[in-house]
Each structure stands twice: as C-alpha cells, then as structure tokens.
C-alpha positions in Angstrom: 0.0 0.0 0.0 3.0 2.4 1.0 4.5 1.8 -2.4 1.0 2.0 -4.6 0.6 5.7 -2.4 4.3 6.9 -3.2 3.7 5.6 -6.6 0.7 8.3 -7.4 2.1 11.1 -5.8 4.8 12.3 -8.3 2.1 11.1 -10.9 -0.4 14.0 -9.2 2.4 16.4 -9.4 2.9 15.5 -12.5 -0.6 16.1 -13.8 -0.6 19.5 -11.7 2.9 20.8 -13.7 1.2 19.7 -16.4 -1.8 22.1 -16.1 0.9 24.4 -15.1 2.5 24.6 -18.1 -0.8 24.4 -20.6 -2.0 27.8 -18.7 1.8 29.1 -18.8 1.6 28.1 -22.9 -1.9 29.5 -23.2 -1.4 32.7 -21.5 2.1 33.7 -23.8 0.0 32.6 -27.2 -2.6 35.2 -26.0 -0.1 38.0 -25.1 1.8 37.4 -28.5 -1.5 37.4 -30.4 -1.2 40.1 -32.9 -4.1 42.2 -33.7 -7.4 40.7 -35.5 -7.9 42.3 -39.1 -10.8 42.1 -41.5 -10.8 43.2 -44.8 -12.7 44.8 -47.2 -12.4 43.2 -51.1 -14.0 43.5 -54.3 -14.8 40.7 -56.7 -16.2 41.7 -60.2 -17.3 45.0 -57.9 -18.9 42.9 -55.4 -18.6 43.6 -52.1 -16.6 40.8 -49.1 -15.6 41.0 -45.8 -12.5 38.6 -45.6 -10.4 37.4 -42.7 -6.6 37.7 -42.8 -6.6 33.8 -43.8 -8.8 34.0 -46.5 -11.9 32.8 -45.2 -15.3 34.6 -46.1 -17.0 36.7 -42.9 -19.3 38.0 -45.3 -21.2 38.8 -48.5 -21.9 42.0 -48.3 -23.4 43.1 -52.5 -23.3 40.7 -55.2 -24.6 43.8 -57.9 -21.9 44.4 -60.4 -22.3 48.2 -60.2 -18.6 50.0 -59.8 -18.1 51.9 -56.6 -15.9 55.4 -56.7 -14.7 54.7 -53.3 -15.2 51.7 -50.6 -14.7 52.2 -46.3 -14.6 49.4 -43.7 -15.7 50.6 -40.0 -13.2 50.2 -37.6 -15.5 47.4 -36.1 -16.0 45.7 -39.1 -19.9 45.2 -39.4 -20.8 48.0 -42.2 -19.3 49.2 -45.1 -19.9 53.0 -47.3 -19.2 53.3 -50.5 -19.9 55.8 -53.2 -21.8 54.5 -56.4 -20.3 55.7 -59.5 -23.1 55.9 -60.8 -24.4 58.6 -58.9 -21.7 60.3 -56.6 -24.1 62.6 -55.1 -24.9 59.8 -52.7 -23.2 57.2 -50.5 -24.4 54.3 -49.3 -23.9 52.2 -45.9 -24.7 48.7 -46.0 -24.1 45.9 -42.8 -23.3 42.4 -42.4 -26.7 41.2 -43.0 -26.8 42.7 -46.9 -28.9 45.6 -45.2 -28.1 48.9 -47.2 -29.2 52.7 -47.3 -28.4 55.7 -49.4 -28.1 59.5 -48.1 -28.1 61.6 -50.9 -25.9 64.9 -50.7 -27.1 68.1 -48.4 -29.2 70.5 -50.5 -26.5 73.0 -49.3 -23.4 71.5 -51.0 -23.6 71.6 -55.1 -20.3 69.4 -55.5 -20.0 65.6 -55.5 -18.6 62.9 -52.9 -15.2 62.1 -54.6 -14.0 59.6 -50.9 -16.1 58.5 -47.9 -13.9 56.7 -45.1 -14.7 56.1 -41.4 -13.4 58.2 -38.3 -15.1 56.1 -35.8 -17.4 53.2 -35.5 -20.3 55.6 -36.0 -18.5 58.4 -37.7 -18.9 58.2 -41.0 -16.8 61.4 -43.6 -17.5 62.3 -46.4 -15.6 64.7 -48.6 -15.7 66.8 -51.5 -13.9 68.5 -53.4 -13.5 72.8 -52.9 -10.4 74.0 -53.7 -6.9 72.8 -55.5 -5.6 72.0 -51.8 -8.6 72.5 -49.7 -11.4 69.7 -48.9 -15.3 70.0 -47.6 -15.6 67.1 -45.4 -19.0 66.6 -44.4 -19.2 64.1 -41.0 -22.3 61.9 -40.0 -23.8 60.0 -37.1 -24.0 56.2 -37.9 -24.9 54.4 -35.5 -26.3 50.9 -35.5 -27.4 49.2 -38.5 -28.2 50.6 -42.1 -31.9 50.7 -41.8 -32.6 54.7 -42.2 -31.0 57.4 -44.2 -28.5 59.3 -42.1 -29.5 63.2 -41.1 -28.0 66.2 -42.4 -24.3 66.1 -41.6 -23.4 66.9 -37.8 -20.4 68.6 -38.5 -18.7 70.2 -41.6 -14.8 71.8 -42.0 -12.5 72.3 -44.5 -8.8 72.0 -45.1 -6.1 69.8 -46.8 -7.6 66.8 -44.6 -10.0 66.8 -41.5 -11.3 64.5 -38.7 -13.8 64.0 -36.1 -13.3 62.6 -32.9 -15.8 59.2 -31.3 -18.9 61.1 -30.7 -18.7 63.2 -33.8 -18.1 66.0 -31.2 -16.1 68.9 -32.7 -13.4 68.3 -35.7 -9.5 68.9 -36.6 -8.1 69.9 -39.7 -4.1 69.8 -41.1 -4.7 73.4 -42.7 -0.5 74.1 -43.9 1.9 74.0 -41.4 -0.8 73.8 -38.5 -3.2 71.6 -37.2 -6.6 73.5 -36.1 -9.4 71.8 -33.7 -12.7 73.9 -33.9 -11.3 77.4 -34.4 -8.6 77.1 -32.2 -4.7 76.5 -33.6 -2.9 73.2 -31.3 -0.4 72.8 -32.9 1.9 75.1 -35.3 5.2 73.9 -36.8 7.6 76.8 -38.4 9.5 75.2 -40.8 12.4 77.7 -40.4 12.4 77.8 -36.5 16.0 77.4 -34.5 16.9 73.9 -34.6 14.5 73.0 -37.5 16.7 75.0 -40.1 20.4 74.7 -41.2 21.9 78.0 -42.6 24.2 76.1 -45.8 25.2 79.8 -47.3 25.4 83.3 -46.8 26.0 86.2 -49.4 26.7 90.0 -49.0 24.5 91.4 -52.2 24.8 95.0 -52.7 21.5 97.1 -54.5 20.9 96.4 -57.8 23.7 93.8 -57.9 23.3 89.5 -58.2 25.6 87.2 -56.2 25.5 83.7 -56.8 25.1 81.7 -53.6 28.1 79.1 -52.9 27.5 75.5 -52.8 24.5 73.2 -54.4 22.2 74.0 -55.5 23.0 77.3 -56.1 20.7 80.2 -56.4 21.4 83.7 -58.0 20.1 86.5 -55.6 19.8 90.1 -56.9 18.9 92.7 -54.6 16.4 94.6 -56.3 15.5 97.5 -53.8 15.7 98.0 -49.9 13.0 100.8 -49.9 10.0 100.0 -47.4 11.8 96.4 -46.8 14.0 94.6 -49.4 12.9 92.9 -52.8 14.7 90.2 -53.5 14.6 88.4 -56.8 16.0 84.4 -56.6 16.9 82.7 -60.2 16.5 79.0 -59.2 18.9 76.5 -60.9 15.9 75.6 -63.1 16.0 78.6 -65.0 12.8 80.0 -63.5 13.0 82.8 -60.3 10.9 84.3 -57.7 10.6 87.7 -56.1 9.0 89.2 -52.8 9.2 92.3 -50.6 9.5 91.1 -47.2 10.7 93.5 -44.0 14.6 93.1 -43.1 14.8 89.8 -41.6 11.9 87.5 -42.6 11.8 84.3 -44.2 11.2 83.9 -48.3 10.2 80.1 -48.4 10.8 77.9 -51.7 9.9 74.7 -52.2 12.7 72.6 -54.6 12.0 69.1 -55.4 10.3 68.7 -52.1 13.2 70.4 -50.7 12.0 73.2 -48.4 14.2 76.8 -48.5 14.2 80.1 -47.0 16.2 83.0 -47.7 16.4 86.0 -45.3 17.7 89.0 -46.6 18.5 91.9 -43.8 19.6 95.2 -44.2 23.1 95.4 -43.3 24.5 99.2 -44.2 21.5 101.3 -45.5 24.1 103.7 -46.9 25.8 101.3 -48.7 22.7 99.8 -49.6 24.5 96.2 -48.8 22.1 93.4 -47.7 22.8 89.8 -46.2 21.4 87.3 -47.6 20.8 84.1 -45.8 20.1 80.6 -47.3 18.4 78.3 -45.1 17.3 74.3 -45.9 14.6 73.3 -43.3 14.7 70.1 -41.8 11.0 69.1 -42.7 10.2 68.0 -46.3 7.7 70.0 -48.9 4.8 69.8 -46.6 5.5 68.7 -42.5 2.1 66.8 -42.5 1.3 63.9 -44.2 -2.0 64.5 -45.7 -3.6 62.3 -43.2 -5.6 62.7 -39.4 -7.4 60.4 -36.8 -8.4 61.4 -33.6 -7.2 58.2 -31.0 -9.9 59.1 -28.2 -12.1 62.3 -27.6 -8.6 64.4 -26.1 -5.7 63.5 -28.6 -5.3 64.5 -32.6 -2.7 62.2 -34.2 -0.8 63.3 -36.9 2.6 62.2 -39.2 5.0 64.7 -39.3 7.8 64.4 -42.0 11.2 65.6 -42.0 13.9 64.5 -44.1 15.4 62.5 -41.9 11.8 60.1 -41.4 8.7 60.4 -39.7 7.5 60.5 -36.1 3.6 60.3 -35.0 2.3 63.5 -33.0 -0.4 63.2 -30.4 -1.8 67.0 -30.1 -4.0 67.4 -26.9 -6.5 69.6 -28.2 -7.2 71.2 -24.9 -3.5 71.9 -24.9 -1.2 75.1 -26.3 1.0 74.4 -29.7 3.7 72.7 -27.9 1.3 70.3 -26.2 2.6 67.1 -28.1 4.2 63.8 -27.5 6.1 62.0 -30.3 7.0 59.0 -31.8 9.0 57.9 -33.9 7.3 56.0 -37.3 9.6 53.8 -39.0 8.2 54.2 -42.7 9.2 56.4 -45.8 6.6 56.7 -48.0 4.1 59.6 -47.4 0.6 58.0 -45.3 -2.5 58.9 -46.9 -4.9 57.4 -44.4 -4.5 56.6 -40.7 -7.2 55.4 -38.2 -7.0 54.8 -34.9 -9.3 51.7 -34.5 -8.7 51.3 -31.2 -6.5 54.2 -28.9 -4.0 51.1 -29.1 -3.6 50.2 -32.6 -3.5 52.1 -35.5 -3.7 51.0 -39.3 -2.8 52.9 -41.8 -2.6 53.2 -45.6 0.2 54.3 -48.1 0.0 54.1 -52.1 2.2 50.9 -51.9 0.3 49.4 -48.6 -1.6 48.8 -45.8 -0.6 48.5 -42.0 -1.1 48.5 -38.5 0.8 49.2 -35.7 0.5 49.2 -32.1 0.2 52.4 -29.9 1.3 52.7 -26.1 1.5 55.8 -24.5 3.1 55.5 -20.9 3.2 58.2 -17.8 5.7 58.9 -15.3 7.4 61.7 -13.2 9.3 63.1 -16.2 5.9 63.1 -18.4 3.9 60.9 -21.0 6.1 59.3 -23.5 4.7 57.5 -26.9 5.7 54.2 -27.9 5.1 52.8 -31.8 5.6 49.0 -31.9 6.6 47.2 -34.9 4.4 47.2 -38.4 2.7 44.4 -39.4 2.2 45.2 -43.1 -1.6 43.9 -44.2 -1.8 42.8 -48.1 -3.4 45.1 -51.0 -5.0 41.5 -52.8 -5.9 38.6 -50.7 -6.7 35.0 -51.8 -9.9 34.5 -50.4 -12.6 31.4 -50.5 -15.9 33.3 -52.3 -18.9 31.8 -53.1 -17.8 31.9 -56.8 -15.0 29.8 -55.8 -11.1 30.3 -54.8 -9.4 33.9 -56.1 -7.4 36.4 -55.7 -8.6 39.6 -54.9 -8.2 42.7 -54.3 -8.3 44.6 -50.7 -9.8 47.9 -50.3 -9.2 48.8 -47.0 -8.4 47.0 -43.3 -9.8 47.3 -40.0 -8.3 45.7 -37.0 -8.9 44.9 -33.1 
C-alpha cells in the first residue's frame, strides 16, 4: 500500500505541472497574439468582408455596379461606398446585406469624390472645394443601415480633417498647422532654430546679383531696400521668384520637395548692402502627411515628416501648440490614411500598402512618453474562398482589433 501511495504522488504532481505549463503556454500565445484584421475586397465589384486567412465573414453586394470609393468601419460590421453611378450619394450597408443611401445636403452643389470612417459611428465624407482644400461633411452612424443618415453633424475644410468618437467637434491639417474647432494646437515653423540649417550666406549690394556658394545654387539680386528689401531668386531651373519682405523675414521655396528660406537683412542702409541668408529646413515639402485620426475624444494624431523620417504627434486639443508627444514612425513613404481603430492600434494606408501598428502611451514623473511598436504590413489583394470559388482579390481597405 506504501508503495501503490508513493507511486501516485509524483504522478499528481505531474498532472498539476502539467496544467501548469498548458496555462503558462496558453497565456504567452494570447499575449503574443497580434491584432485581428478584417478586410474589405471586391470581386467583379462585389462587395466581401475577408479574414486575414482568407476565409469569407461576409457577403456584403453581389450587384456588379462600380463603386468610386469603398470604407470598412473600424469594427467591421458596415461598409460605405460611393456608387459611380451617382456620386451625389453614398451608401452604408451591414453584415446582414442591409443597405441605405443618403443623398448629398441641398446646401453643397459638388460631389462625394472619398467617404472613409473616423469612428465606429462616424462616418466622412468629402468633396472637393479648392486645388488643396477639402469639404468634409461628417455623420452619425450608429447601428445598423436601416434609415437614411441626417443632415451632416459637423462640416470643416482644409487639406484633410477628422472628427473625434462622438462626432463632437473636428481637426483639420490646414499648412503648417493643425486647427481643432477654431482654435490653432499645434503650429510647426519650418524655419524655427533647430528646424533650419543655414548652408550659405552672401553679402548682395543694391541692384547687384551674387551667386550663392555650394548646391544647389541660387542667383540673388537685390532689387531694392525701400519699405523692406525685394529680392529676386533665379533658381537652378531657369525660373526665379521675387518678394518684398521687412529686413529679416523668411522667403520660403519649395525645390523638389526640398523646403528653402532665404532671409535677406539690411546690413548698411548707406551702402545699400544686404545679407542674404540661405536656409534648408529640416521638414520635407509639406510637414504633414496628408492624413488625421483622432485616437480618443482628447488626442489628434498626426505624421510629421522631416527629411530624416517620420514621427507620430499626439496634439491634446485642450492643450497650447507645444502640447505634443512623439514617436517615432519607422516608414518612408508619405501615409495617406490613418485610423485609430482602437487608442492602441492604428492601421494605416500608403500608395504601396496597408498596416497597422501598435500604440502605447506611458506616464511617469518626467511626463507621457509615446511608444510605436513594430508594423505588421496587411496585403493590398488577398486569396480568399468566395462563393464563386477560390481567387485572388483585391483589398480595399483593413480594420483591425
């Protein structure tokens, strides 16, 4: 009997290590679990919802009708689009093939050219106004497509705008600043100290052209320094530009998305000798990429570019324009999209791909500091399973949890 009882109890301890180690094994496969993703694809301009693997979630239009432009919500249980053939409406349809059209506000007189989501139930839609300015017209959505949505809650304008979970307000990359409501949050100046390199500077007398040293190289003539100084640039292009500008202030040029600045000041008015200052900014053409998603009711994210790479801003929009953290976004080619889908993961969508890419943001005594994990880079086609049958396809946009 002594011998039986020793016998079992290494077998017990056994069976208890065991379960041990399944709930060890368990628990690190669900903390290395990346992030779910569902897609949106078309198939002979039918509409699927598709899982990373290829299996079908959904079959969500079978008509053969081509759409101008296609938006998953972050969720991933409706879908707008814009039908081409009549893009003064967009239409929202679910997962159960449920779909209704709201036709454009009797106060707009353009067409939807892109719809996309902000939030769950925050549908944009935007139009065209301007050769770098936008009307983006934002709706509640919420629930199922059953009804036609209201009148738009909100409308703004600017190179690219947002609105927050809620639909509560809206931010807007407007130039070199980022605007919530009417309120500026965040400014960058392209030519601030620190954010500019001075790579030449040229005495030029009145009437007379100096050729700046180095490459490229720029041919400033000093035209006049009567109620400030007009200065004409020849670029090495052939072509030139010319401005009046107070002693001291910045002419900005953008060369093959190169950004400069000359500053010409007022050195001897007798003379009539001016300095002339060439500066190269460390930010590329434009500092924003044209892209904007709020990550909760409080923060604006934004990509800023400089030549050097990209870093992600989170503006508080309660906050003054330094009221940023940053960081850094391991990608070169300009974003055209980003959403945050949750505050901790954010996909996002260049000309050559899709991603997403997890978002922490951690507190201590020295301050919040943001932390941008590694990309997981989501497909533009898919091969999916269809009711047709096996094929390639593809992907018009991701959303992930």
């Amino acid at each position: 009997m002594t011998h039986m009882h020793l016998g079992r109890r290494p077998v017990r301890k056994l069976h208890g290590l065991l379960a041990l180690w399944v709930t060890c094994v368990t628990s690190a496969s669900a903390q290395t679990t990346g992030p779910v993703c569902t897609a949106v694809a078309s198939s002979n301009n039918a509409l699927y919802l598709v899982s990373q693997s290829g299996s079908l979630v959904s079959q969500l239009l079978t008509d053969s009708l081509p759409k101008l432009s296609v938006a998953i919500a972050p969720e991933a249980n409706k879908v707008a689009y814009i039908p081409s053939t009549d893009p003064q409406t967009f239409t929202i349809v679910d997962t159960t093939g449920r779909a209704v059209t709201t036709t454009l506000p009797t106060s707009l007189t353009s067409v939807f050219t892109a719809v996309s989501w902000d939030a769950q139930n925050v549908l944009k839609a935007q139009s065209h106004v301007g050769q770098t300015t936008d009307m983006f017209s934002f709706y509640s959505a919420p629930g199922a497509a059953t009804v036609s949505l209201q009148e738009p809650v909100n409308i703004a304008t600017g190179e690219v705008c947002a609105a927050p979970p809620g639909n509560n307000g809206t931010a807007c990359i407007r130039g070199n600043t980022v605007v919530a409501g009417d309120k500026v949050v965040y400014s960058e100046n392209l030519f601030a100290p620190g954010s500019s390199t001075v790579i030449a500077s040229v005495s030029v007398p009145v009437g007379g052209t100096v050729a700046s040293p180095g490459t490229p190289s720029f041919q400033l003539q000093v035209l006049s320094i009567a109620e400030g100084v007009t200065l004409k640039v020849g670029l090495p292009t052939g072509n030139w530009i010319q401005s009046r500008v107070v002693s001291g202030a910045t002419i900005p040029l953008n060369l093959e998305d190169i950004v400069y600045g000359f500053v010409p000041t007022i050195t001897d008015v007798i003379k009539g000798t001016v300095r002339v200052d060439v500066l190269q900014s460390a930010f590329a053409a434009s500092p924003f990429d044209p892209a904007i998603s709020w990550r909760d009711g409080a923060h604006i994210g934004v990509l800023e570019r400089k030549l050097t790479g990209a870093q992600l801003l989170l503006i508080n929009r309660n906050g003054n324009t330094s009221s940023a953290i940053v960081g850094a976004f391991n990608i070169q080619e300009p974003v055209i999209a980003l959403n945050f889908d949750t505050p901790s993961l954010l996909v996002f969508k260049t000309l050559q791909r899709f991603g997403v890419v997890p978002v922490t943001i951690t507190t201590s005594a020295n301050g919040a500091t943001l932390v941008l994990g590694a990309i997981t880079d989501l497909p533009l086609s898919i091969s999916a399973t269809l009711p047709t049958g096996p094929a390639t396809v593809p992907v018009l946009g991701w959303s992930c949890q």
